[in-house]
ZAMARGU-4260 file (C-alpha; in steps of 0.2 Angstrom, whole numbers, plus 5000, padded with zeros to 4 digits):
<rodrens>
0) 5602/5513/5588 | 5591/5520/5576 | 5597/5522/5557 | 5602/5538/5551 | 5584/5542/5542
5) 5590/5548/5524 | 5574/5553/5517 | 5568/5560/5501 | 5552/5567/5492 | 5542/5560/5476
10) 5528/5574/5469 | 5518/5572/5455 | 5512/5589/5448 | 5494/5591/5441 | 5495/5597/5422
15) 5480/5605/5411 | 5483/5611/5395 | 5471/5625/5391 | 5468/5629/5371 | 5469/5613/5364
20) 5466/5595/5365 | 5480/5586/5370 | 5481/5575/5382 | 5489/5574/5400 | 5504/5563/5392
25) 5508/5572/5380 | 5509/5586/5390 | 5518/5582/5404 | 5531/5576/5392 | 5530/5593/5384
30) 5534/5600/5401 | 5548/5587/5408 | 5557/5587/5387 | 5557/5608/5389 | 5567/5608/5405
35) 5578/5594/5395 | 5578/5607/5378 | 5593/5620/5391 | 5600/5602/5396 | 5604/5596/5381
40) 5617/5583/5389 | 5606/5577/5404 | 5609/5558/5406 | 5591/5544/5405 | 5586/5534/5419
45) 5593/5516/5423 | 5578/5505/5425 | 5589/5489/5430 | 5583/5491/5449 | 5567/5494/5449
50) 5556/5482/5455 | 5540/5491/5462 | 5532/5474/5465 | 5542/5468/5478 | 5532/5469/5493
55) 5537/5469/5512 | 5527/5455/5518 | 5537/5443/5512 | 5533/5438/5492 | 5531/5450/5474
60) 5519/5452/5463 | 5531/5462/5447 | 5523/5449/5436 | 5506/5452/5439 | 5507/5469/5439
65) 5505/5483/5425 | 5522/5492/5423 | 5525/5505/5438 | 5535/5516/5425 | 5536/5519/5405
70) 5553/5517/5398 | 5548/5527/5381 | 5543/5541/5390 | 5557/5554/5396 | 5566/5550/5414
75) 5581/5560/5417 | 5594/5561/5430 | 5598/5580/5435 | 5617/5586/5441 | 5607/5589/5457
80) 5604/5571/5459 | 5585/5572/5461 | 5574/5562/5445 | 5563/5572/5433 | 5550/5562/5423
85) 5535/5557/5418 | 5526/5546/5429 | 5508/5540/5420 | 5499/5555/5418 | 5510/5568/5427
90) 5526/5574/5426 | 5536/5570/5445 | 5550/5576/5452 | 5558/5566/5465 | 5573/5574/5476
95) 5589/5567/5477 | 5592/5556/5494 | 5595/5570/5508 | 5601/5568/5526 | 5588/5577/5534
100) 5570/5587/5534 | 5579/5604/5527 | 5588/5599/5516 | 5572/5587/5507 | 5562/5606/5510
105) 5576/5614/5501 | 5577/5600/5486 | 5559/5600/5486 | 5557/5617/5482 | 5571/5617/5471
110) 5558/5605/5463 | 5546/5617/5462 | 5556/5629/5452 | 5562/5615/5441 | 5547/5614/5437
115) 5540/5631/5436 | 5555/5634/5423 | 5549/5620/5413 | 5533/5628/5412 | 5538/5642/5408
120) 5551/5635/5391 | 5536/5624/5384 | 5525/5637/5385 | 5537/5648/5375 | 5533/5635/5360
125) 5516/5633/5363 | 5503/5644/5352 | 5500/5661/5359 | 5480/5656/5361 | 5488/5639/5372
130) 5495/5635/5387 | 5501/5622/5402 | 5499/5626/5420 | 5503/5613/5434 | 5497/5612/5452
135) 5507/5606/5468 | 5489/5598/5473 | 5485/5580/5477 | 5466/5579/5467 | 5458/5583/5453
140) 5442/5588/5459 | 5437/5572/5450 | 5441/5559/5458 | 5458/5556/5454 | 5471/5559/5468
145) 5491/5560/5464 | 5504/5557/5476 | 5517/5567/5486 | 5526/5552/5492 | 5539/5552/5504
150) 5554/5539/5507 | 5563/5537/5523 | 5579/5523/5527 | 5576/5512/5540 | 5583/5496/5547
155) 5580/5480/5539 | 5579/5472/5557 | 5565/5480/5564 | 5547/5471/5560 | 5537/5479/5545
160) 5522/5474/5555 | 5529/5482/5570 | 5534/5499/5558 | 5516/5497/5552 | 5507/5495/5567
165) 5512/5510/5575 | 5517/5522/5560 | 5499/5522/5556 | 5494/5531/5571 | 5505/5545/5565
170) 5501/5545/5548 | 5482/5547/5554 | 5484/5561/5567 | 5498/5572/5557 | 5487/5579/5545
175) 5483/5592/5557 | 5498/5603/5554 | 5504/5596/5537 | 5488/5595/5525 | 5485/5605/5512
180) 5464/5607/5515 | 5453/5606/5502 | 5435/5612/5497 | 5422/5598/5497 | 5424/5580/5496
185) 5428/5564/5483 | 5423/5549/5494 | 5410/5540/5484 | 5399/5538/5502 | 5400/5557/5505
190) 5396/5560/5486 | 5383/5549/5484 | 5374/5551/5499 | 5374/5572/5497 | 5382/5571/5514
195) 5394/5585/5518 | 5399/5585/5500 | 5405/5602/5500 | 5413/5602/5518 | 5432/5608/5518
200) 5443/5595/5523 | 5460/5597/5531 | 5469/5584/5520 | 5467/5582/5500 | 5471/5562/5500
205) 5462/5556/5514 | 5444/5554/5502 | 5455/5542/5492 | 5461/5528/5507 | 5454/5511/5509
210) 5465/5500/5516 | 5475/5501/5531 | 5491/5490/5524 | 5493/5487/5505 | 5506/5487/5490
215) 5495/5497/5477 | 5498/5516/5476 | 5483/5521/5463 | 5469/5509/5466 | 5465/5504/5484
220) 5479/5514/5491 | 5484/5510/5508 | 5489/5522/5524 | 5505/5509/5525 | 5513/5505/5507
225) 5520/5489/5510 | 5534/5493/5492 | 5548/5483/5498 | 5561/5492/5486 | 5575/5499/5498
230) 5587/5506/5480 | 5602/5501/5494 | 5609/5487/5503 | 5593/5475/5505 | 5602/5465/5517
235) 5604/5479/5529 | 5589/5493/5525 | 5573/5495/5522 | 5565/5512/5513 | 5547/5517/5520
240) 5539/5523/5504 | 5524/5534/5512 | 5507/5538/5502 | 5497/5546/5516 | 5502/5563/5512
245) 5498/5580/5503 | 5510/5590/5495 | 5512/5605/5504 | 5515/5624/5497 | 5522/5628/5516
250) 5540/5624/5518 | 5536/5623/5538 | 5524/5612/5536 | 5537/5600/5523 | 5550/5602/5538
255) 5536/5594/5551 | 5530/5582/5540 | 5546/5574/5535 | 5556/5580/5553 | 5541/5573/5563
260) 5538/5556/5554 | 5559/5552/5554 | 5556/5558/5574 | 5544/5543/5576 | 5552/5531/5564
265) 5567/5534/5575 | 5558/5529/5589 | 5551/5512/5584 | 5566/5505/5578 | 5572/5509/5596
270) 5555/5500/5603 | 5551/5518/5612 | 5534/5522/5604 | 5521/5520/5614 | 5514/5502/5612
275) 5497/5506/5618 | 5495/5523/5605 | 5487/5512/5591 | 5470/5518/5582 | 5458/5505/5582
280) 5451/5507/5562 | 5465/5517/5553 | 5455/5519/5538 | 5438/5527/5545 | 5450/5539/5559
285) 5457/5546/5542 | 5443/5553/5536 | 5434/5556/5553 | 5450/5569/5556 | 5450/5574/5539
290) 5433/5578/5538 | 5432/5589/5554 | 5443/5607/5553 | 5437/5608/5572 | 5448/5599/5577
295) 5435/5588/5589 | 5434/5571/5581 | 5436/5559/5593 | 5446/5541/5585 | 5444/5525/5594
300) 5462/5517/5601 | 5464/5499/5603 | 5464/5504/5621 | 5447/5509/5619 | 5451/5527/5625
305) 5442/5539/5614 | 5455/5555/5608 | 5455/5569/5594 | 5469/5569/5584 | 5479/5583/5594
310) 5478/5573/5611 | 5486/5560/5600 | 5500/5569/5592 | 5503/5579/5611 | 5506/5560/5615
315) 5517/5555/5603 | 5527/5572/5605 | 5528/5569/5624 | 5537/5552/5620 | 5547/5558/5607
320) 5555/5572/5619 | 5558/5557/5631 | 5566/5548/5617 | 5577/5564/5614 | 5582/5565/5631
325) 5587/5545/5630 | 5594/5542/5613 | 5596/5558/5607 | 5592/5561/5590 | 5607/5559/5578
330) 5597/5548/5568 | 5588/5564/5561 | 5601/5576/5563 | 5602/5581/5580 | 5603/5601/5576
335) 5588/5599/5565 | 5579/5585/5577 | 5578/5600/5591 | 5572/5611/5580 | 5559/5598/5572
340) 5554/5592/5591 | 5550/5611/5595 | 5542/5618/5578 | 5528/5604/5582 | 5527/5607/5601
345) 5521/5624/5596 | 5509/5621/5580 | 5500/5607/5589 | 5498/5617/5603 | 5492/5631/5592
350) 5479/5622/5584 | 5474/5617/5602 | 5472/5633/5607 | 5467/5643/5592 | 5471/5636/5574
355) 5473/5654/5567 | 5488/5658/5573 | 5497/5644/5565 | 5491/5650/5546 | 5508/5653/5544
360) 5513/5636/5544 | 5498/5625/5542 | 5491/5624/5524 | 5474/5620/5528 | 5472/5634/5538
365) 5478/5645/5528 | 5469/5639/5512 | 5453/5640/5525 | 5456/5657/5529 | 5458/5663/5509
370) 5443/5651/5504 | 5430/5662/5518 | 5437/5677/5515 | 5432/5675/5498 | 5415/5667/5501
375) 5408/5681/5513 | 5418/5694/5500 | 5405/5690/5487 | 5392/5683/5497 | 5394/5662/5491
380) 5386/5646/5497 | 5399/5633/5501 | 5391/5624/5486 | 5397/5638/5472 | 5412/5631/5462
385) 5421/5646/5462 | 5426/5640/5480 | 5435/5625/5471 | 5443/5635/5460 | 5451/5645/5473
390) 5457/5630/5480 | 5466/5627/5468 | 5472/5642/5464 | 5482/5640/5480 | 5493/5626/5472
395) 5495/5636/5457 | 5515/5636/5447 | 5513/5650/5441 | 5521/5666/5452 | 5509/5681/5448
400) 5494/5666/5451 | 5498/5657/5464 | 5487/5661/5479 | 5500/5650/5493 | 5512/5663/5488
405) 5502/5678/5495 | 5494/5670/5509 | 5509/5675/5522 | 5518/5658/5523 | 5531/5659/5536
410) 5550/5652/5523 | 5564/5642/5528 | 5575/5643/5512 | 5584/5659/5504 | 5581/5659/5486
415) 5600/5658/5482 | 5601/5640/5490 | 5583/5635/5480 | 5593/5639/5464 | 5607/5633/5469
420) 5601/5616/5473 | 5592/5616/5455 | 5609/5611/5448 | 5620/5605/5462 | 5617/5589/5474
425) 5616/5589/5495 | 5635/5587/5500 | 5627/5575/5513 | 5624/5558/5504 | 5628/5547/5489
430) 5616/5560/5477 | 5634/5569/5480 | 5645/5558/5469 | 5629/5554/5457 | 5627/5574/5455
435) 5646/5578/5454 | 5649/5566/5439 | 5637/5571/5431 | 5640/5588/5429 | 5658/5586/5427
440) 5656/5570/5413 | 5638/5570/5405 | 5643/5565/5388 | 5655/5547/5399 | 5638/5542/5408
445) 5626/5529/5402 | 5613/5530/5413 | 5609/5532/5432 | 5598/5527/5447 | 5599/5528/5464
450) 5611/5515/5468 | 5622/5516/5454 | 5630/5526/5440 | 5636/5518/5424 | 5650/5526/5414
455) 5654/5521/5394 | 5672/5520/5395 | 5684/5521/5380 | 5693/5503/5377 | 5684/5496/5392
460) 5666/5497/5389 | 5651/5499/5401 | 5656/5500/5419 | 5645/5500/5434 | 5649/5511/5449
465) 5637/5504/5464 | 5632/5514/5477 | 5623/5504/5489 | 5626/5514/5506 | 5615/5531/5506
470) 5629/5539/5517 | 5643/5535/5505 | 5647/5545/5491 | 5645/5562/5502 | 5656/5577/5498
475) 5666/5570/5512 | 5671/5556/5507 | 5674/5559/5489 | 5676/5574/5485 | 5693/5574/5484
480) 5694/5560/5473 | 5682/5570/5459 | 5692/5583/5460 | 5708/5572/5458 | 5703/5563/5444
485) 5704/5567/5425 | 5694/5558/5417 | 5680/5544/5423 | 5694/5528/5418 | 5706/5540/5431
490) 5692/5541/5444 | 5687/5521/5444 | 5705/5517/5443 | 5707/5525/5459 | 5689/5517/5467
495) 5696/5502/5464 | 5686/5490/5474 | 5684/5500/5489 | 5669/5511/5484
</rodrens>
């Protein structure tokens, strides 16, 4: 049977700073140190497991490679598991390990108000004439792309080139409900050739894909990362680290794009995805998609059948409802997995029929719909760069400007639970016991990752707590013993060797 799909999401945040020259560094540690200035005793990030280089075909390349991550910049661990730092040029925010697709929607937009109350302290103590605004976008409009990644557990036992093979078909298809659109284009072909060059596209990374399998995530990125970096038991798991995706403002369209992709990880690991659904060239259907809001791009399959993307994806949902009805789906949460399985019955079948009526749930449609409304308003060419600018207005921080907010996006999280989950950790996995001791011991822990927690202990030193199974450490299973223990020397006296 399949592995339970813990899953998690990774966004980097585009930052300007207007009214100044200071750079995108600097100012994304201005935004992540200002959250830290009311978290005063939030613990740093332990480095000790990270090996980015690792790669899944079968060798590592951490010596050749620049460093994935700057220790002197901040990284800190928050009581609600998730990581808050700053990643190159842009401050990230990566959710704690959750159990299912609502719960990494709730943690990601508990993200974004992390975020948004960062801005809003650094900007406090920023000059009245400047200012930093970040955007939940994927581009630039220059030619840089940054990542919304997404990270799902699977079983060490099934193939990575059996995982890559078919994943990649989904990967290139689900764009249709869960990208984020954008206005005009950042291929170099499209750009230098003047060819469609202000076309509006249904997903904002797929200008930026140029492999089909690869371990680089900023230069030649790949539809399938091959990051063999599993943070658990490497013996037993595997973690899918996904770049093929935007970051969306819709919470539906987060629910499908993480509910849908567990869906089908589910179903390879229990060999029932369809062997034959495989795209030919991966990297060209991509763009073709992309590149085509009609919906009537036809991709090639290795079968040599020619079908757009929603003939592909009404295919793979006919299989996954099989595959429901066969293995039910308790690998995804079976409560959630229904609701997952119908949600994307109907949008798919929505964009079939008429793409409009899912602009409740689909961010490229309903950026679309704001980006001509505002064109025929005022009379614009595609060309006019006020259209850009309304695109990304739509991924916009800050509440009274963000254009997502107005656009009549259907919600799946009260705001109680989205501030809720800004301090405390999903009961559901091990981000439990690494959120839980930190709230209740800031000032005992050392440092923290996802597979362990180290506590300074008095007349004993450093001690390492690992957490190697993603569904240990739930609420479940330890909450009793927080609450039982006094101290952090009182709680590992009573792990012992059993945790």
């Amino acid at each position: 049977m399949a592995t339970p799909k813990v899953c998690g999401i990774e966004t980097e945040y585009g930052i300007i700073f207007k009214g100044g020259d200071v750079n995108p560094i600097t100012a994304s540690s201005i935004i992540v140190n200002a959250y830290s200035l009311g978290n005063s005793e939030l613990v740093g990030w332990d480095y000790i497991d990270e090996h980015p280089g690792n790669d899944a075909r079968g060798y590592s390349l951490d010596d050749y490679l620049f460093p994935e991550f700057e220790t002197q910049l901040v990284n800190t661990v928050l009581t609600n598991g998730a990581r808050y730092y700053v990643d190159h040029a842009h401050p990230e925010v990566s959710t704690p390990e959750c159990r299912n697709a609502l719960e990494a929607v709730l943690f990601d937009r508990a993200g974004e108000e992390i975020v948004r109350r960062s801005m809003q302290v650094a900007n406090e103590g920023l000059p009245p004439e400047s200012e930093i605004v970040l955007y939940k976008n994927n581009s630039d409009g220059k030619g840089n792309s940054y990542g919304c990644h997404e990270n799902y557990l699977v079983s060490r036992q099934t193939p990575f080139a059996q995982i890559a093979k078919q994943i990649s078909t989904h990967f290139v298809s689900r764009q249709i409900f869960c990208g984020a659109g954008k206005v005009g284009a950042e291929h170099r072909g499209l750009i230098r050739n003047n060819s469609n060059a202000n076309l509006f596209q249904i997903s904002q990374r797929a200008d930026f894909f140029e492999e089909e399998i690869g371990l680089e995530t900023t230069l030649k990125r790949p539809i399938v990362n091959t990051r063999d970096e599993p943070h658990c038991d490497p013996i037993k798991y595997r973690r899918l680290h996904v770049i093929a995706g935007d970051a969306n403002m819709s919470e539906v369209a987060t629910f499908l794009k993480v509910g849908t992709t567990s869906i089908v990880l589910s179903m390879i690991e229990d060999d029932a995805f369809p062997a034959h659904l495989v795209i030919k060239d991966p990297v060209h259907a991509v763009r073709q998609v992309s590149q085509d809001p009609t919906l009537n791009a036809v991709v090639e399959m290795v079968d040599g059948r020619l079908l757009t993307a929603v003939q592909i994806q009404f295919e793979i949902i006919e299989a996954a409802t099989n595959y429901a009805t066969r293995f039910g789906l308790d690998s995804v949460d079976a409560q959630i997995g229904n609701d997952v399985l119908l949600r994307w019955q109907n949008v798919v079948g929505g964009l079939q029929s008429d793409p409009s009526t899912v602009a409740n749930v689909v961010d490229w449609v309903a950026k679309k719909r704001i980006v001509e409304g505002f064109a025929q308003r005022h009379g614009l060419q595609a060309s006019d760069p006020r259209l850009k600018a309304i695109d990304l207005q739509y991924h916009d921080m800050r509440i009274e400007k963000c254009l997502a907010l107005r656009a009549g996006l259907d919600v799946l999280c009260l705001p109680q639970d989205v501030m809720w989950s800004m301090v405390h950790p999903p009961s559901s996995t091990r981000a439990y016991f690494r959120g839980s001791v930190l709230q209740r011991w800031p000032s005992d822990v050392v440092a923290a990752n996802w597979d362990s927690v180290v506590f300074d202990i008095p007349n004993q030193g450093l001690k390492r707590i690992p957490m190697p199974e993603p569904l240990r450490g739930t609420r479940e299973l330890v909450g009793d013993l927080l609450k039982s223990s006094q101290n952090p020397a009182d709680l590992i006296a009573k792990l012992g060797d059993d945790f």
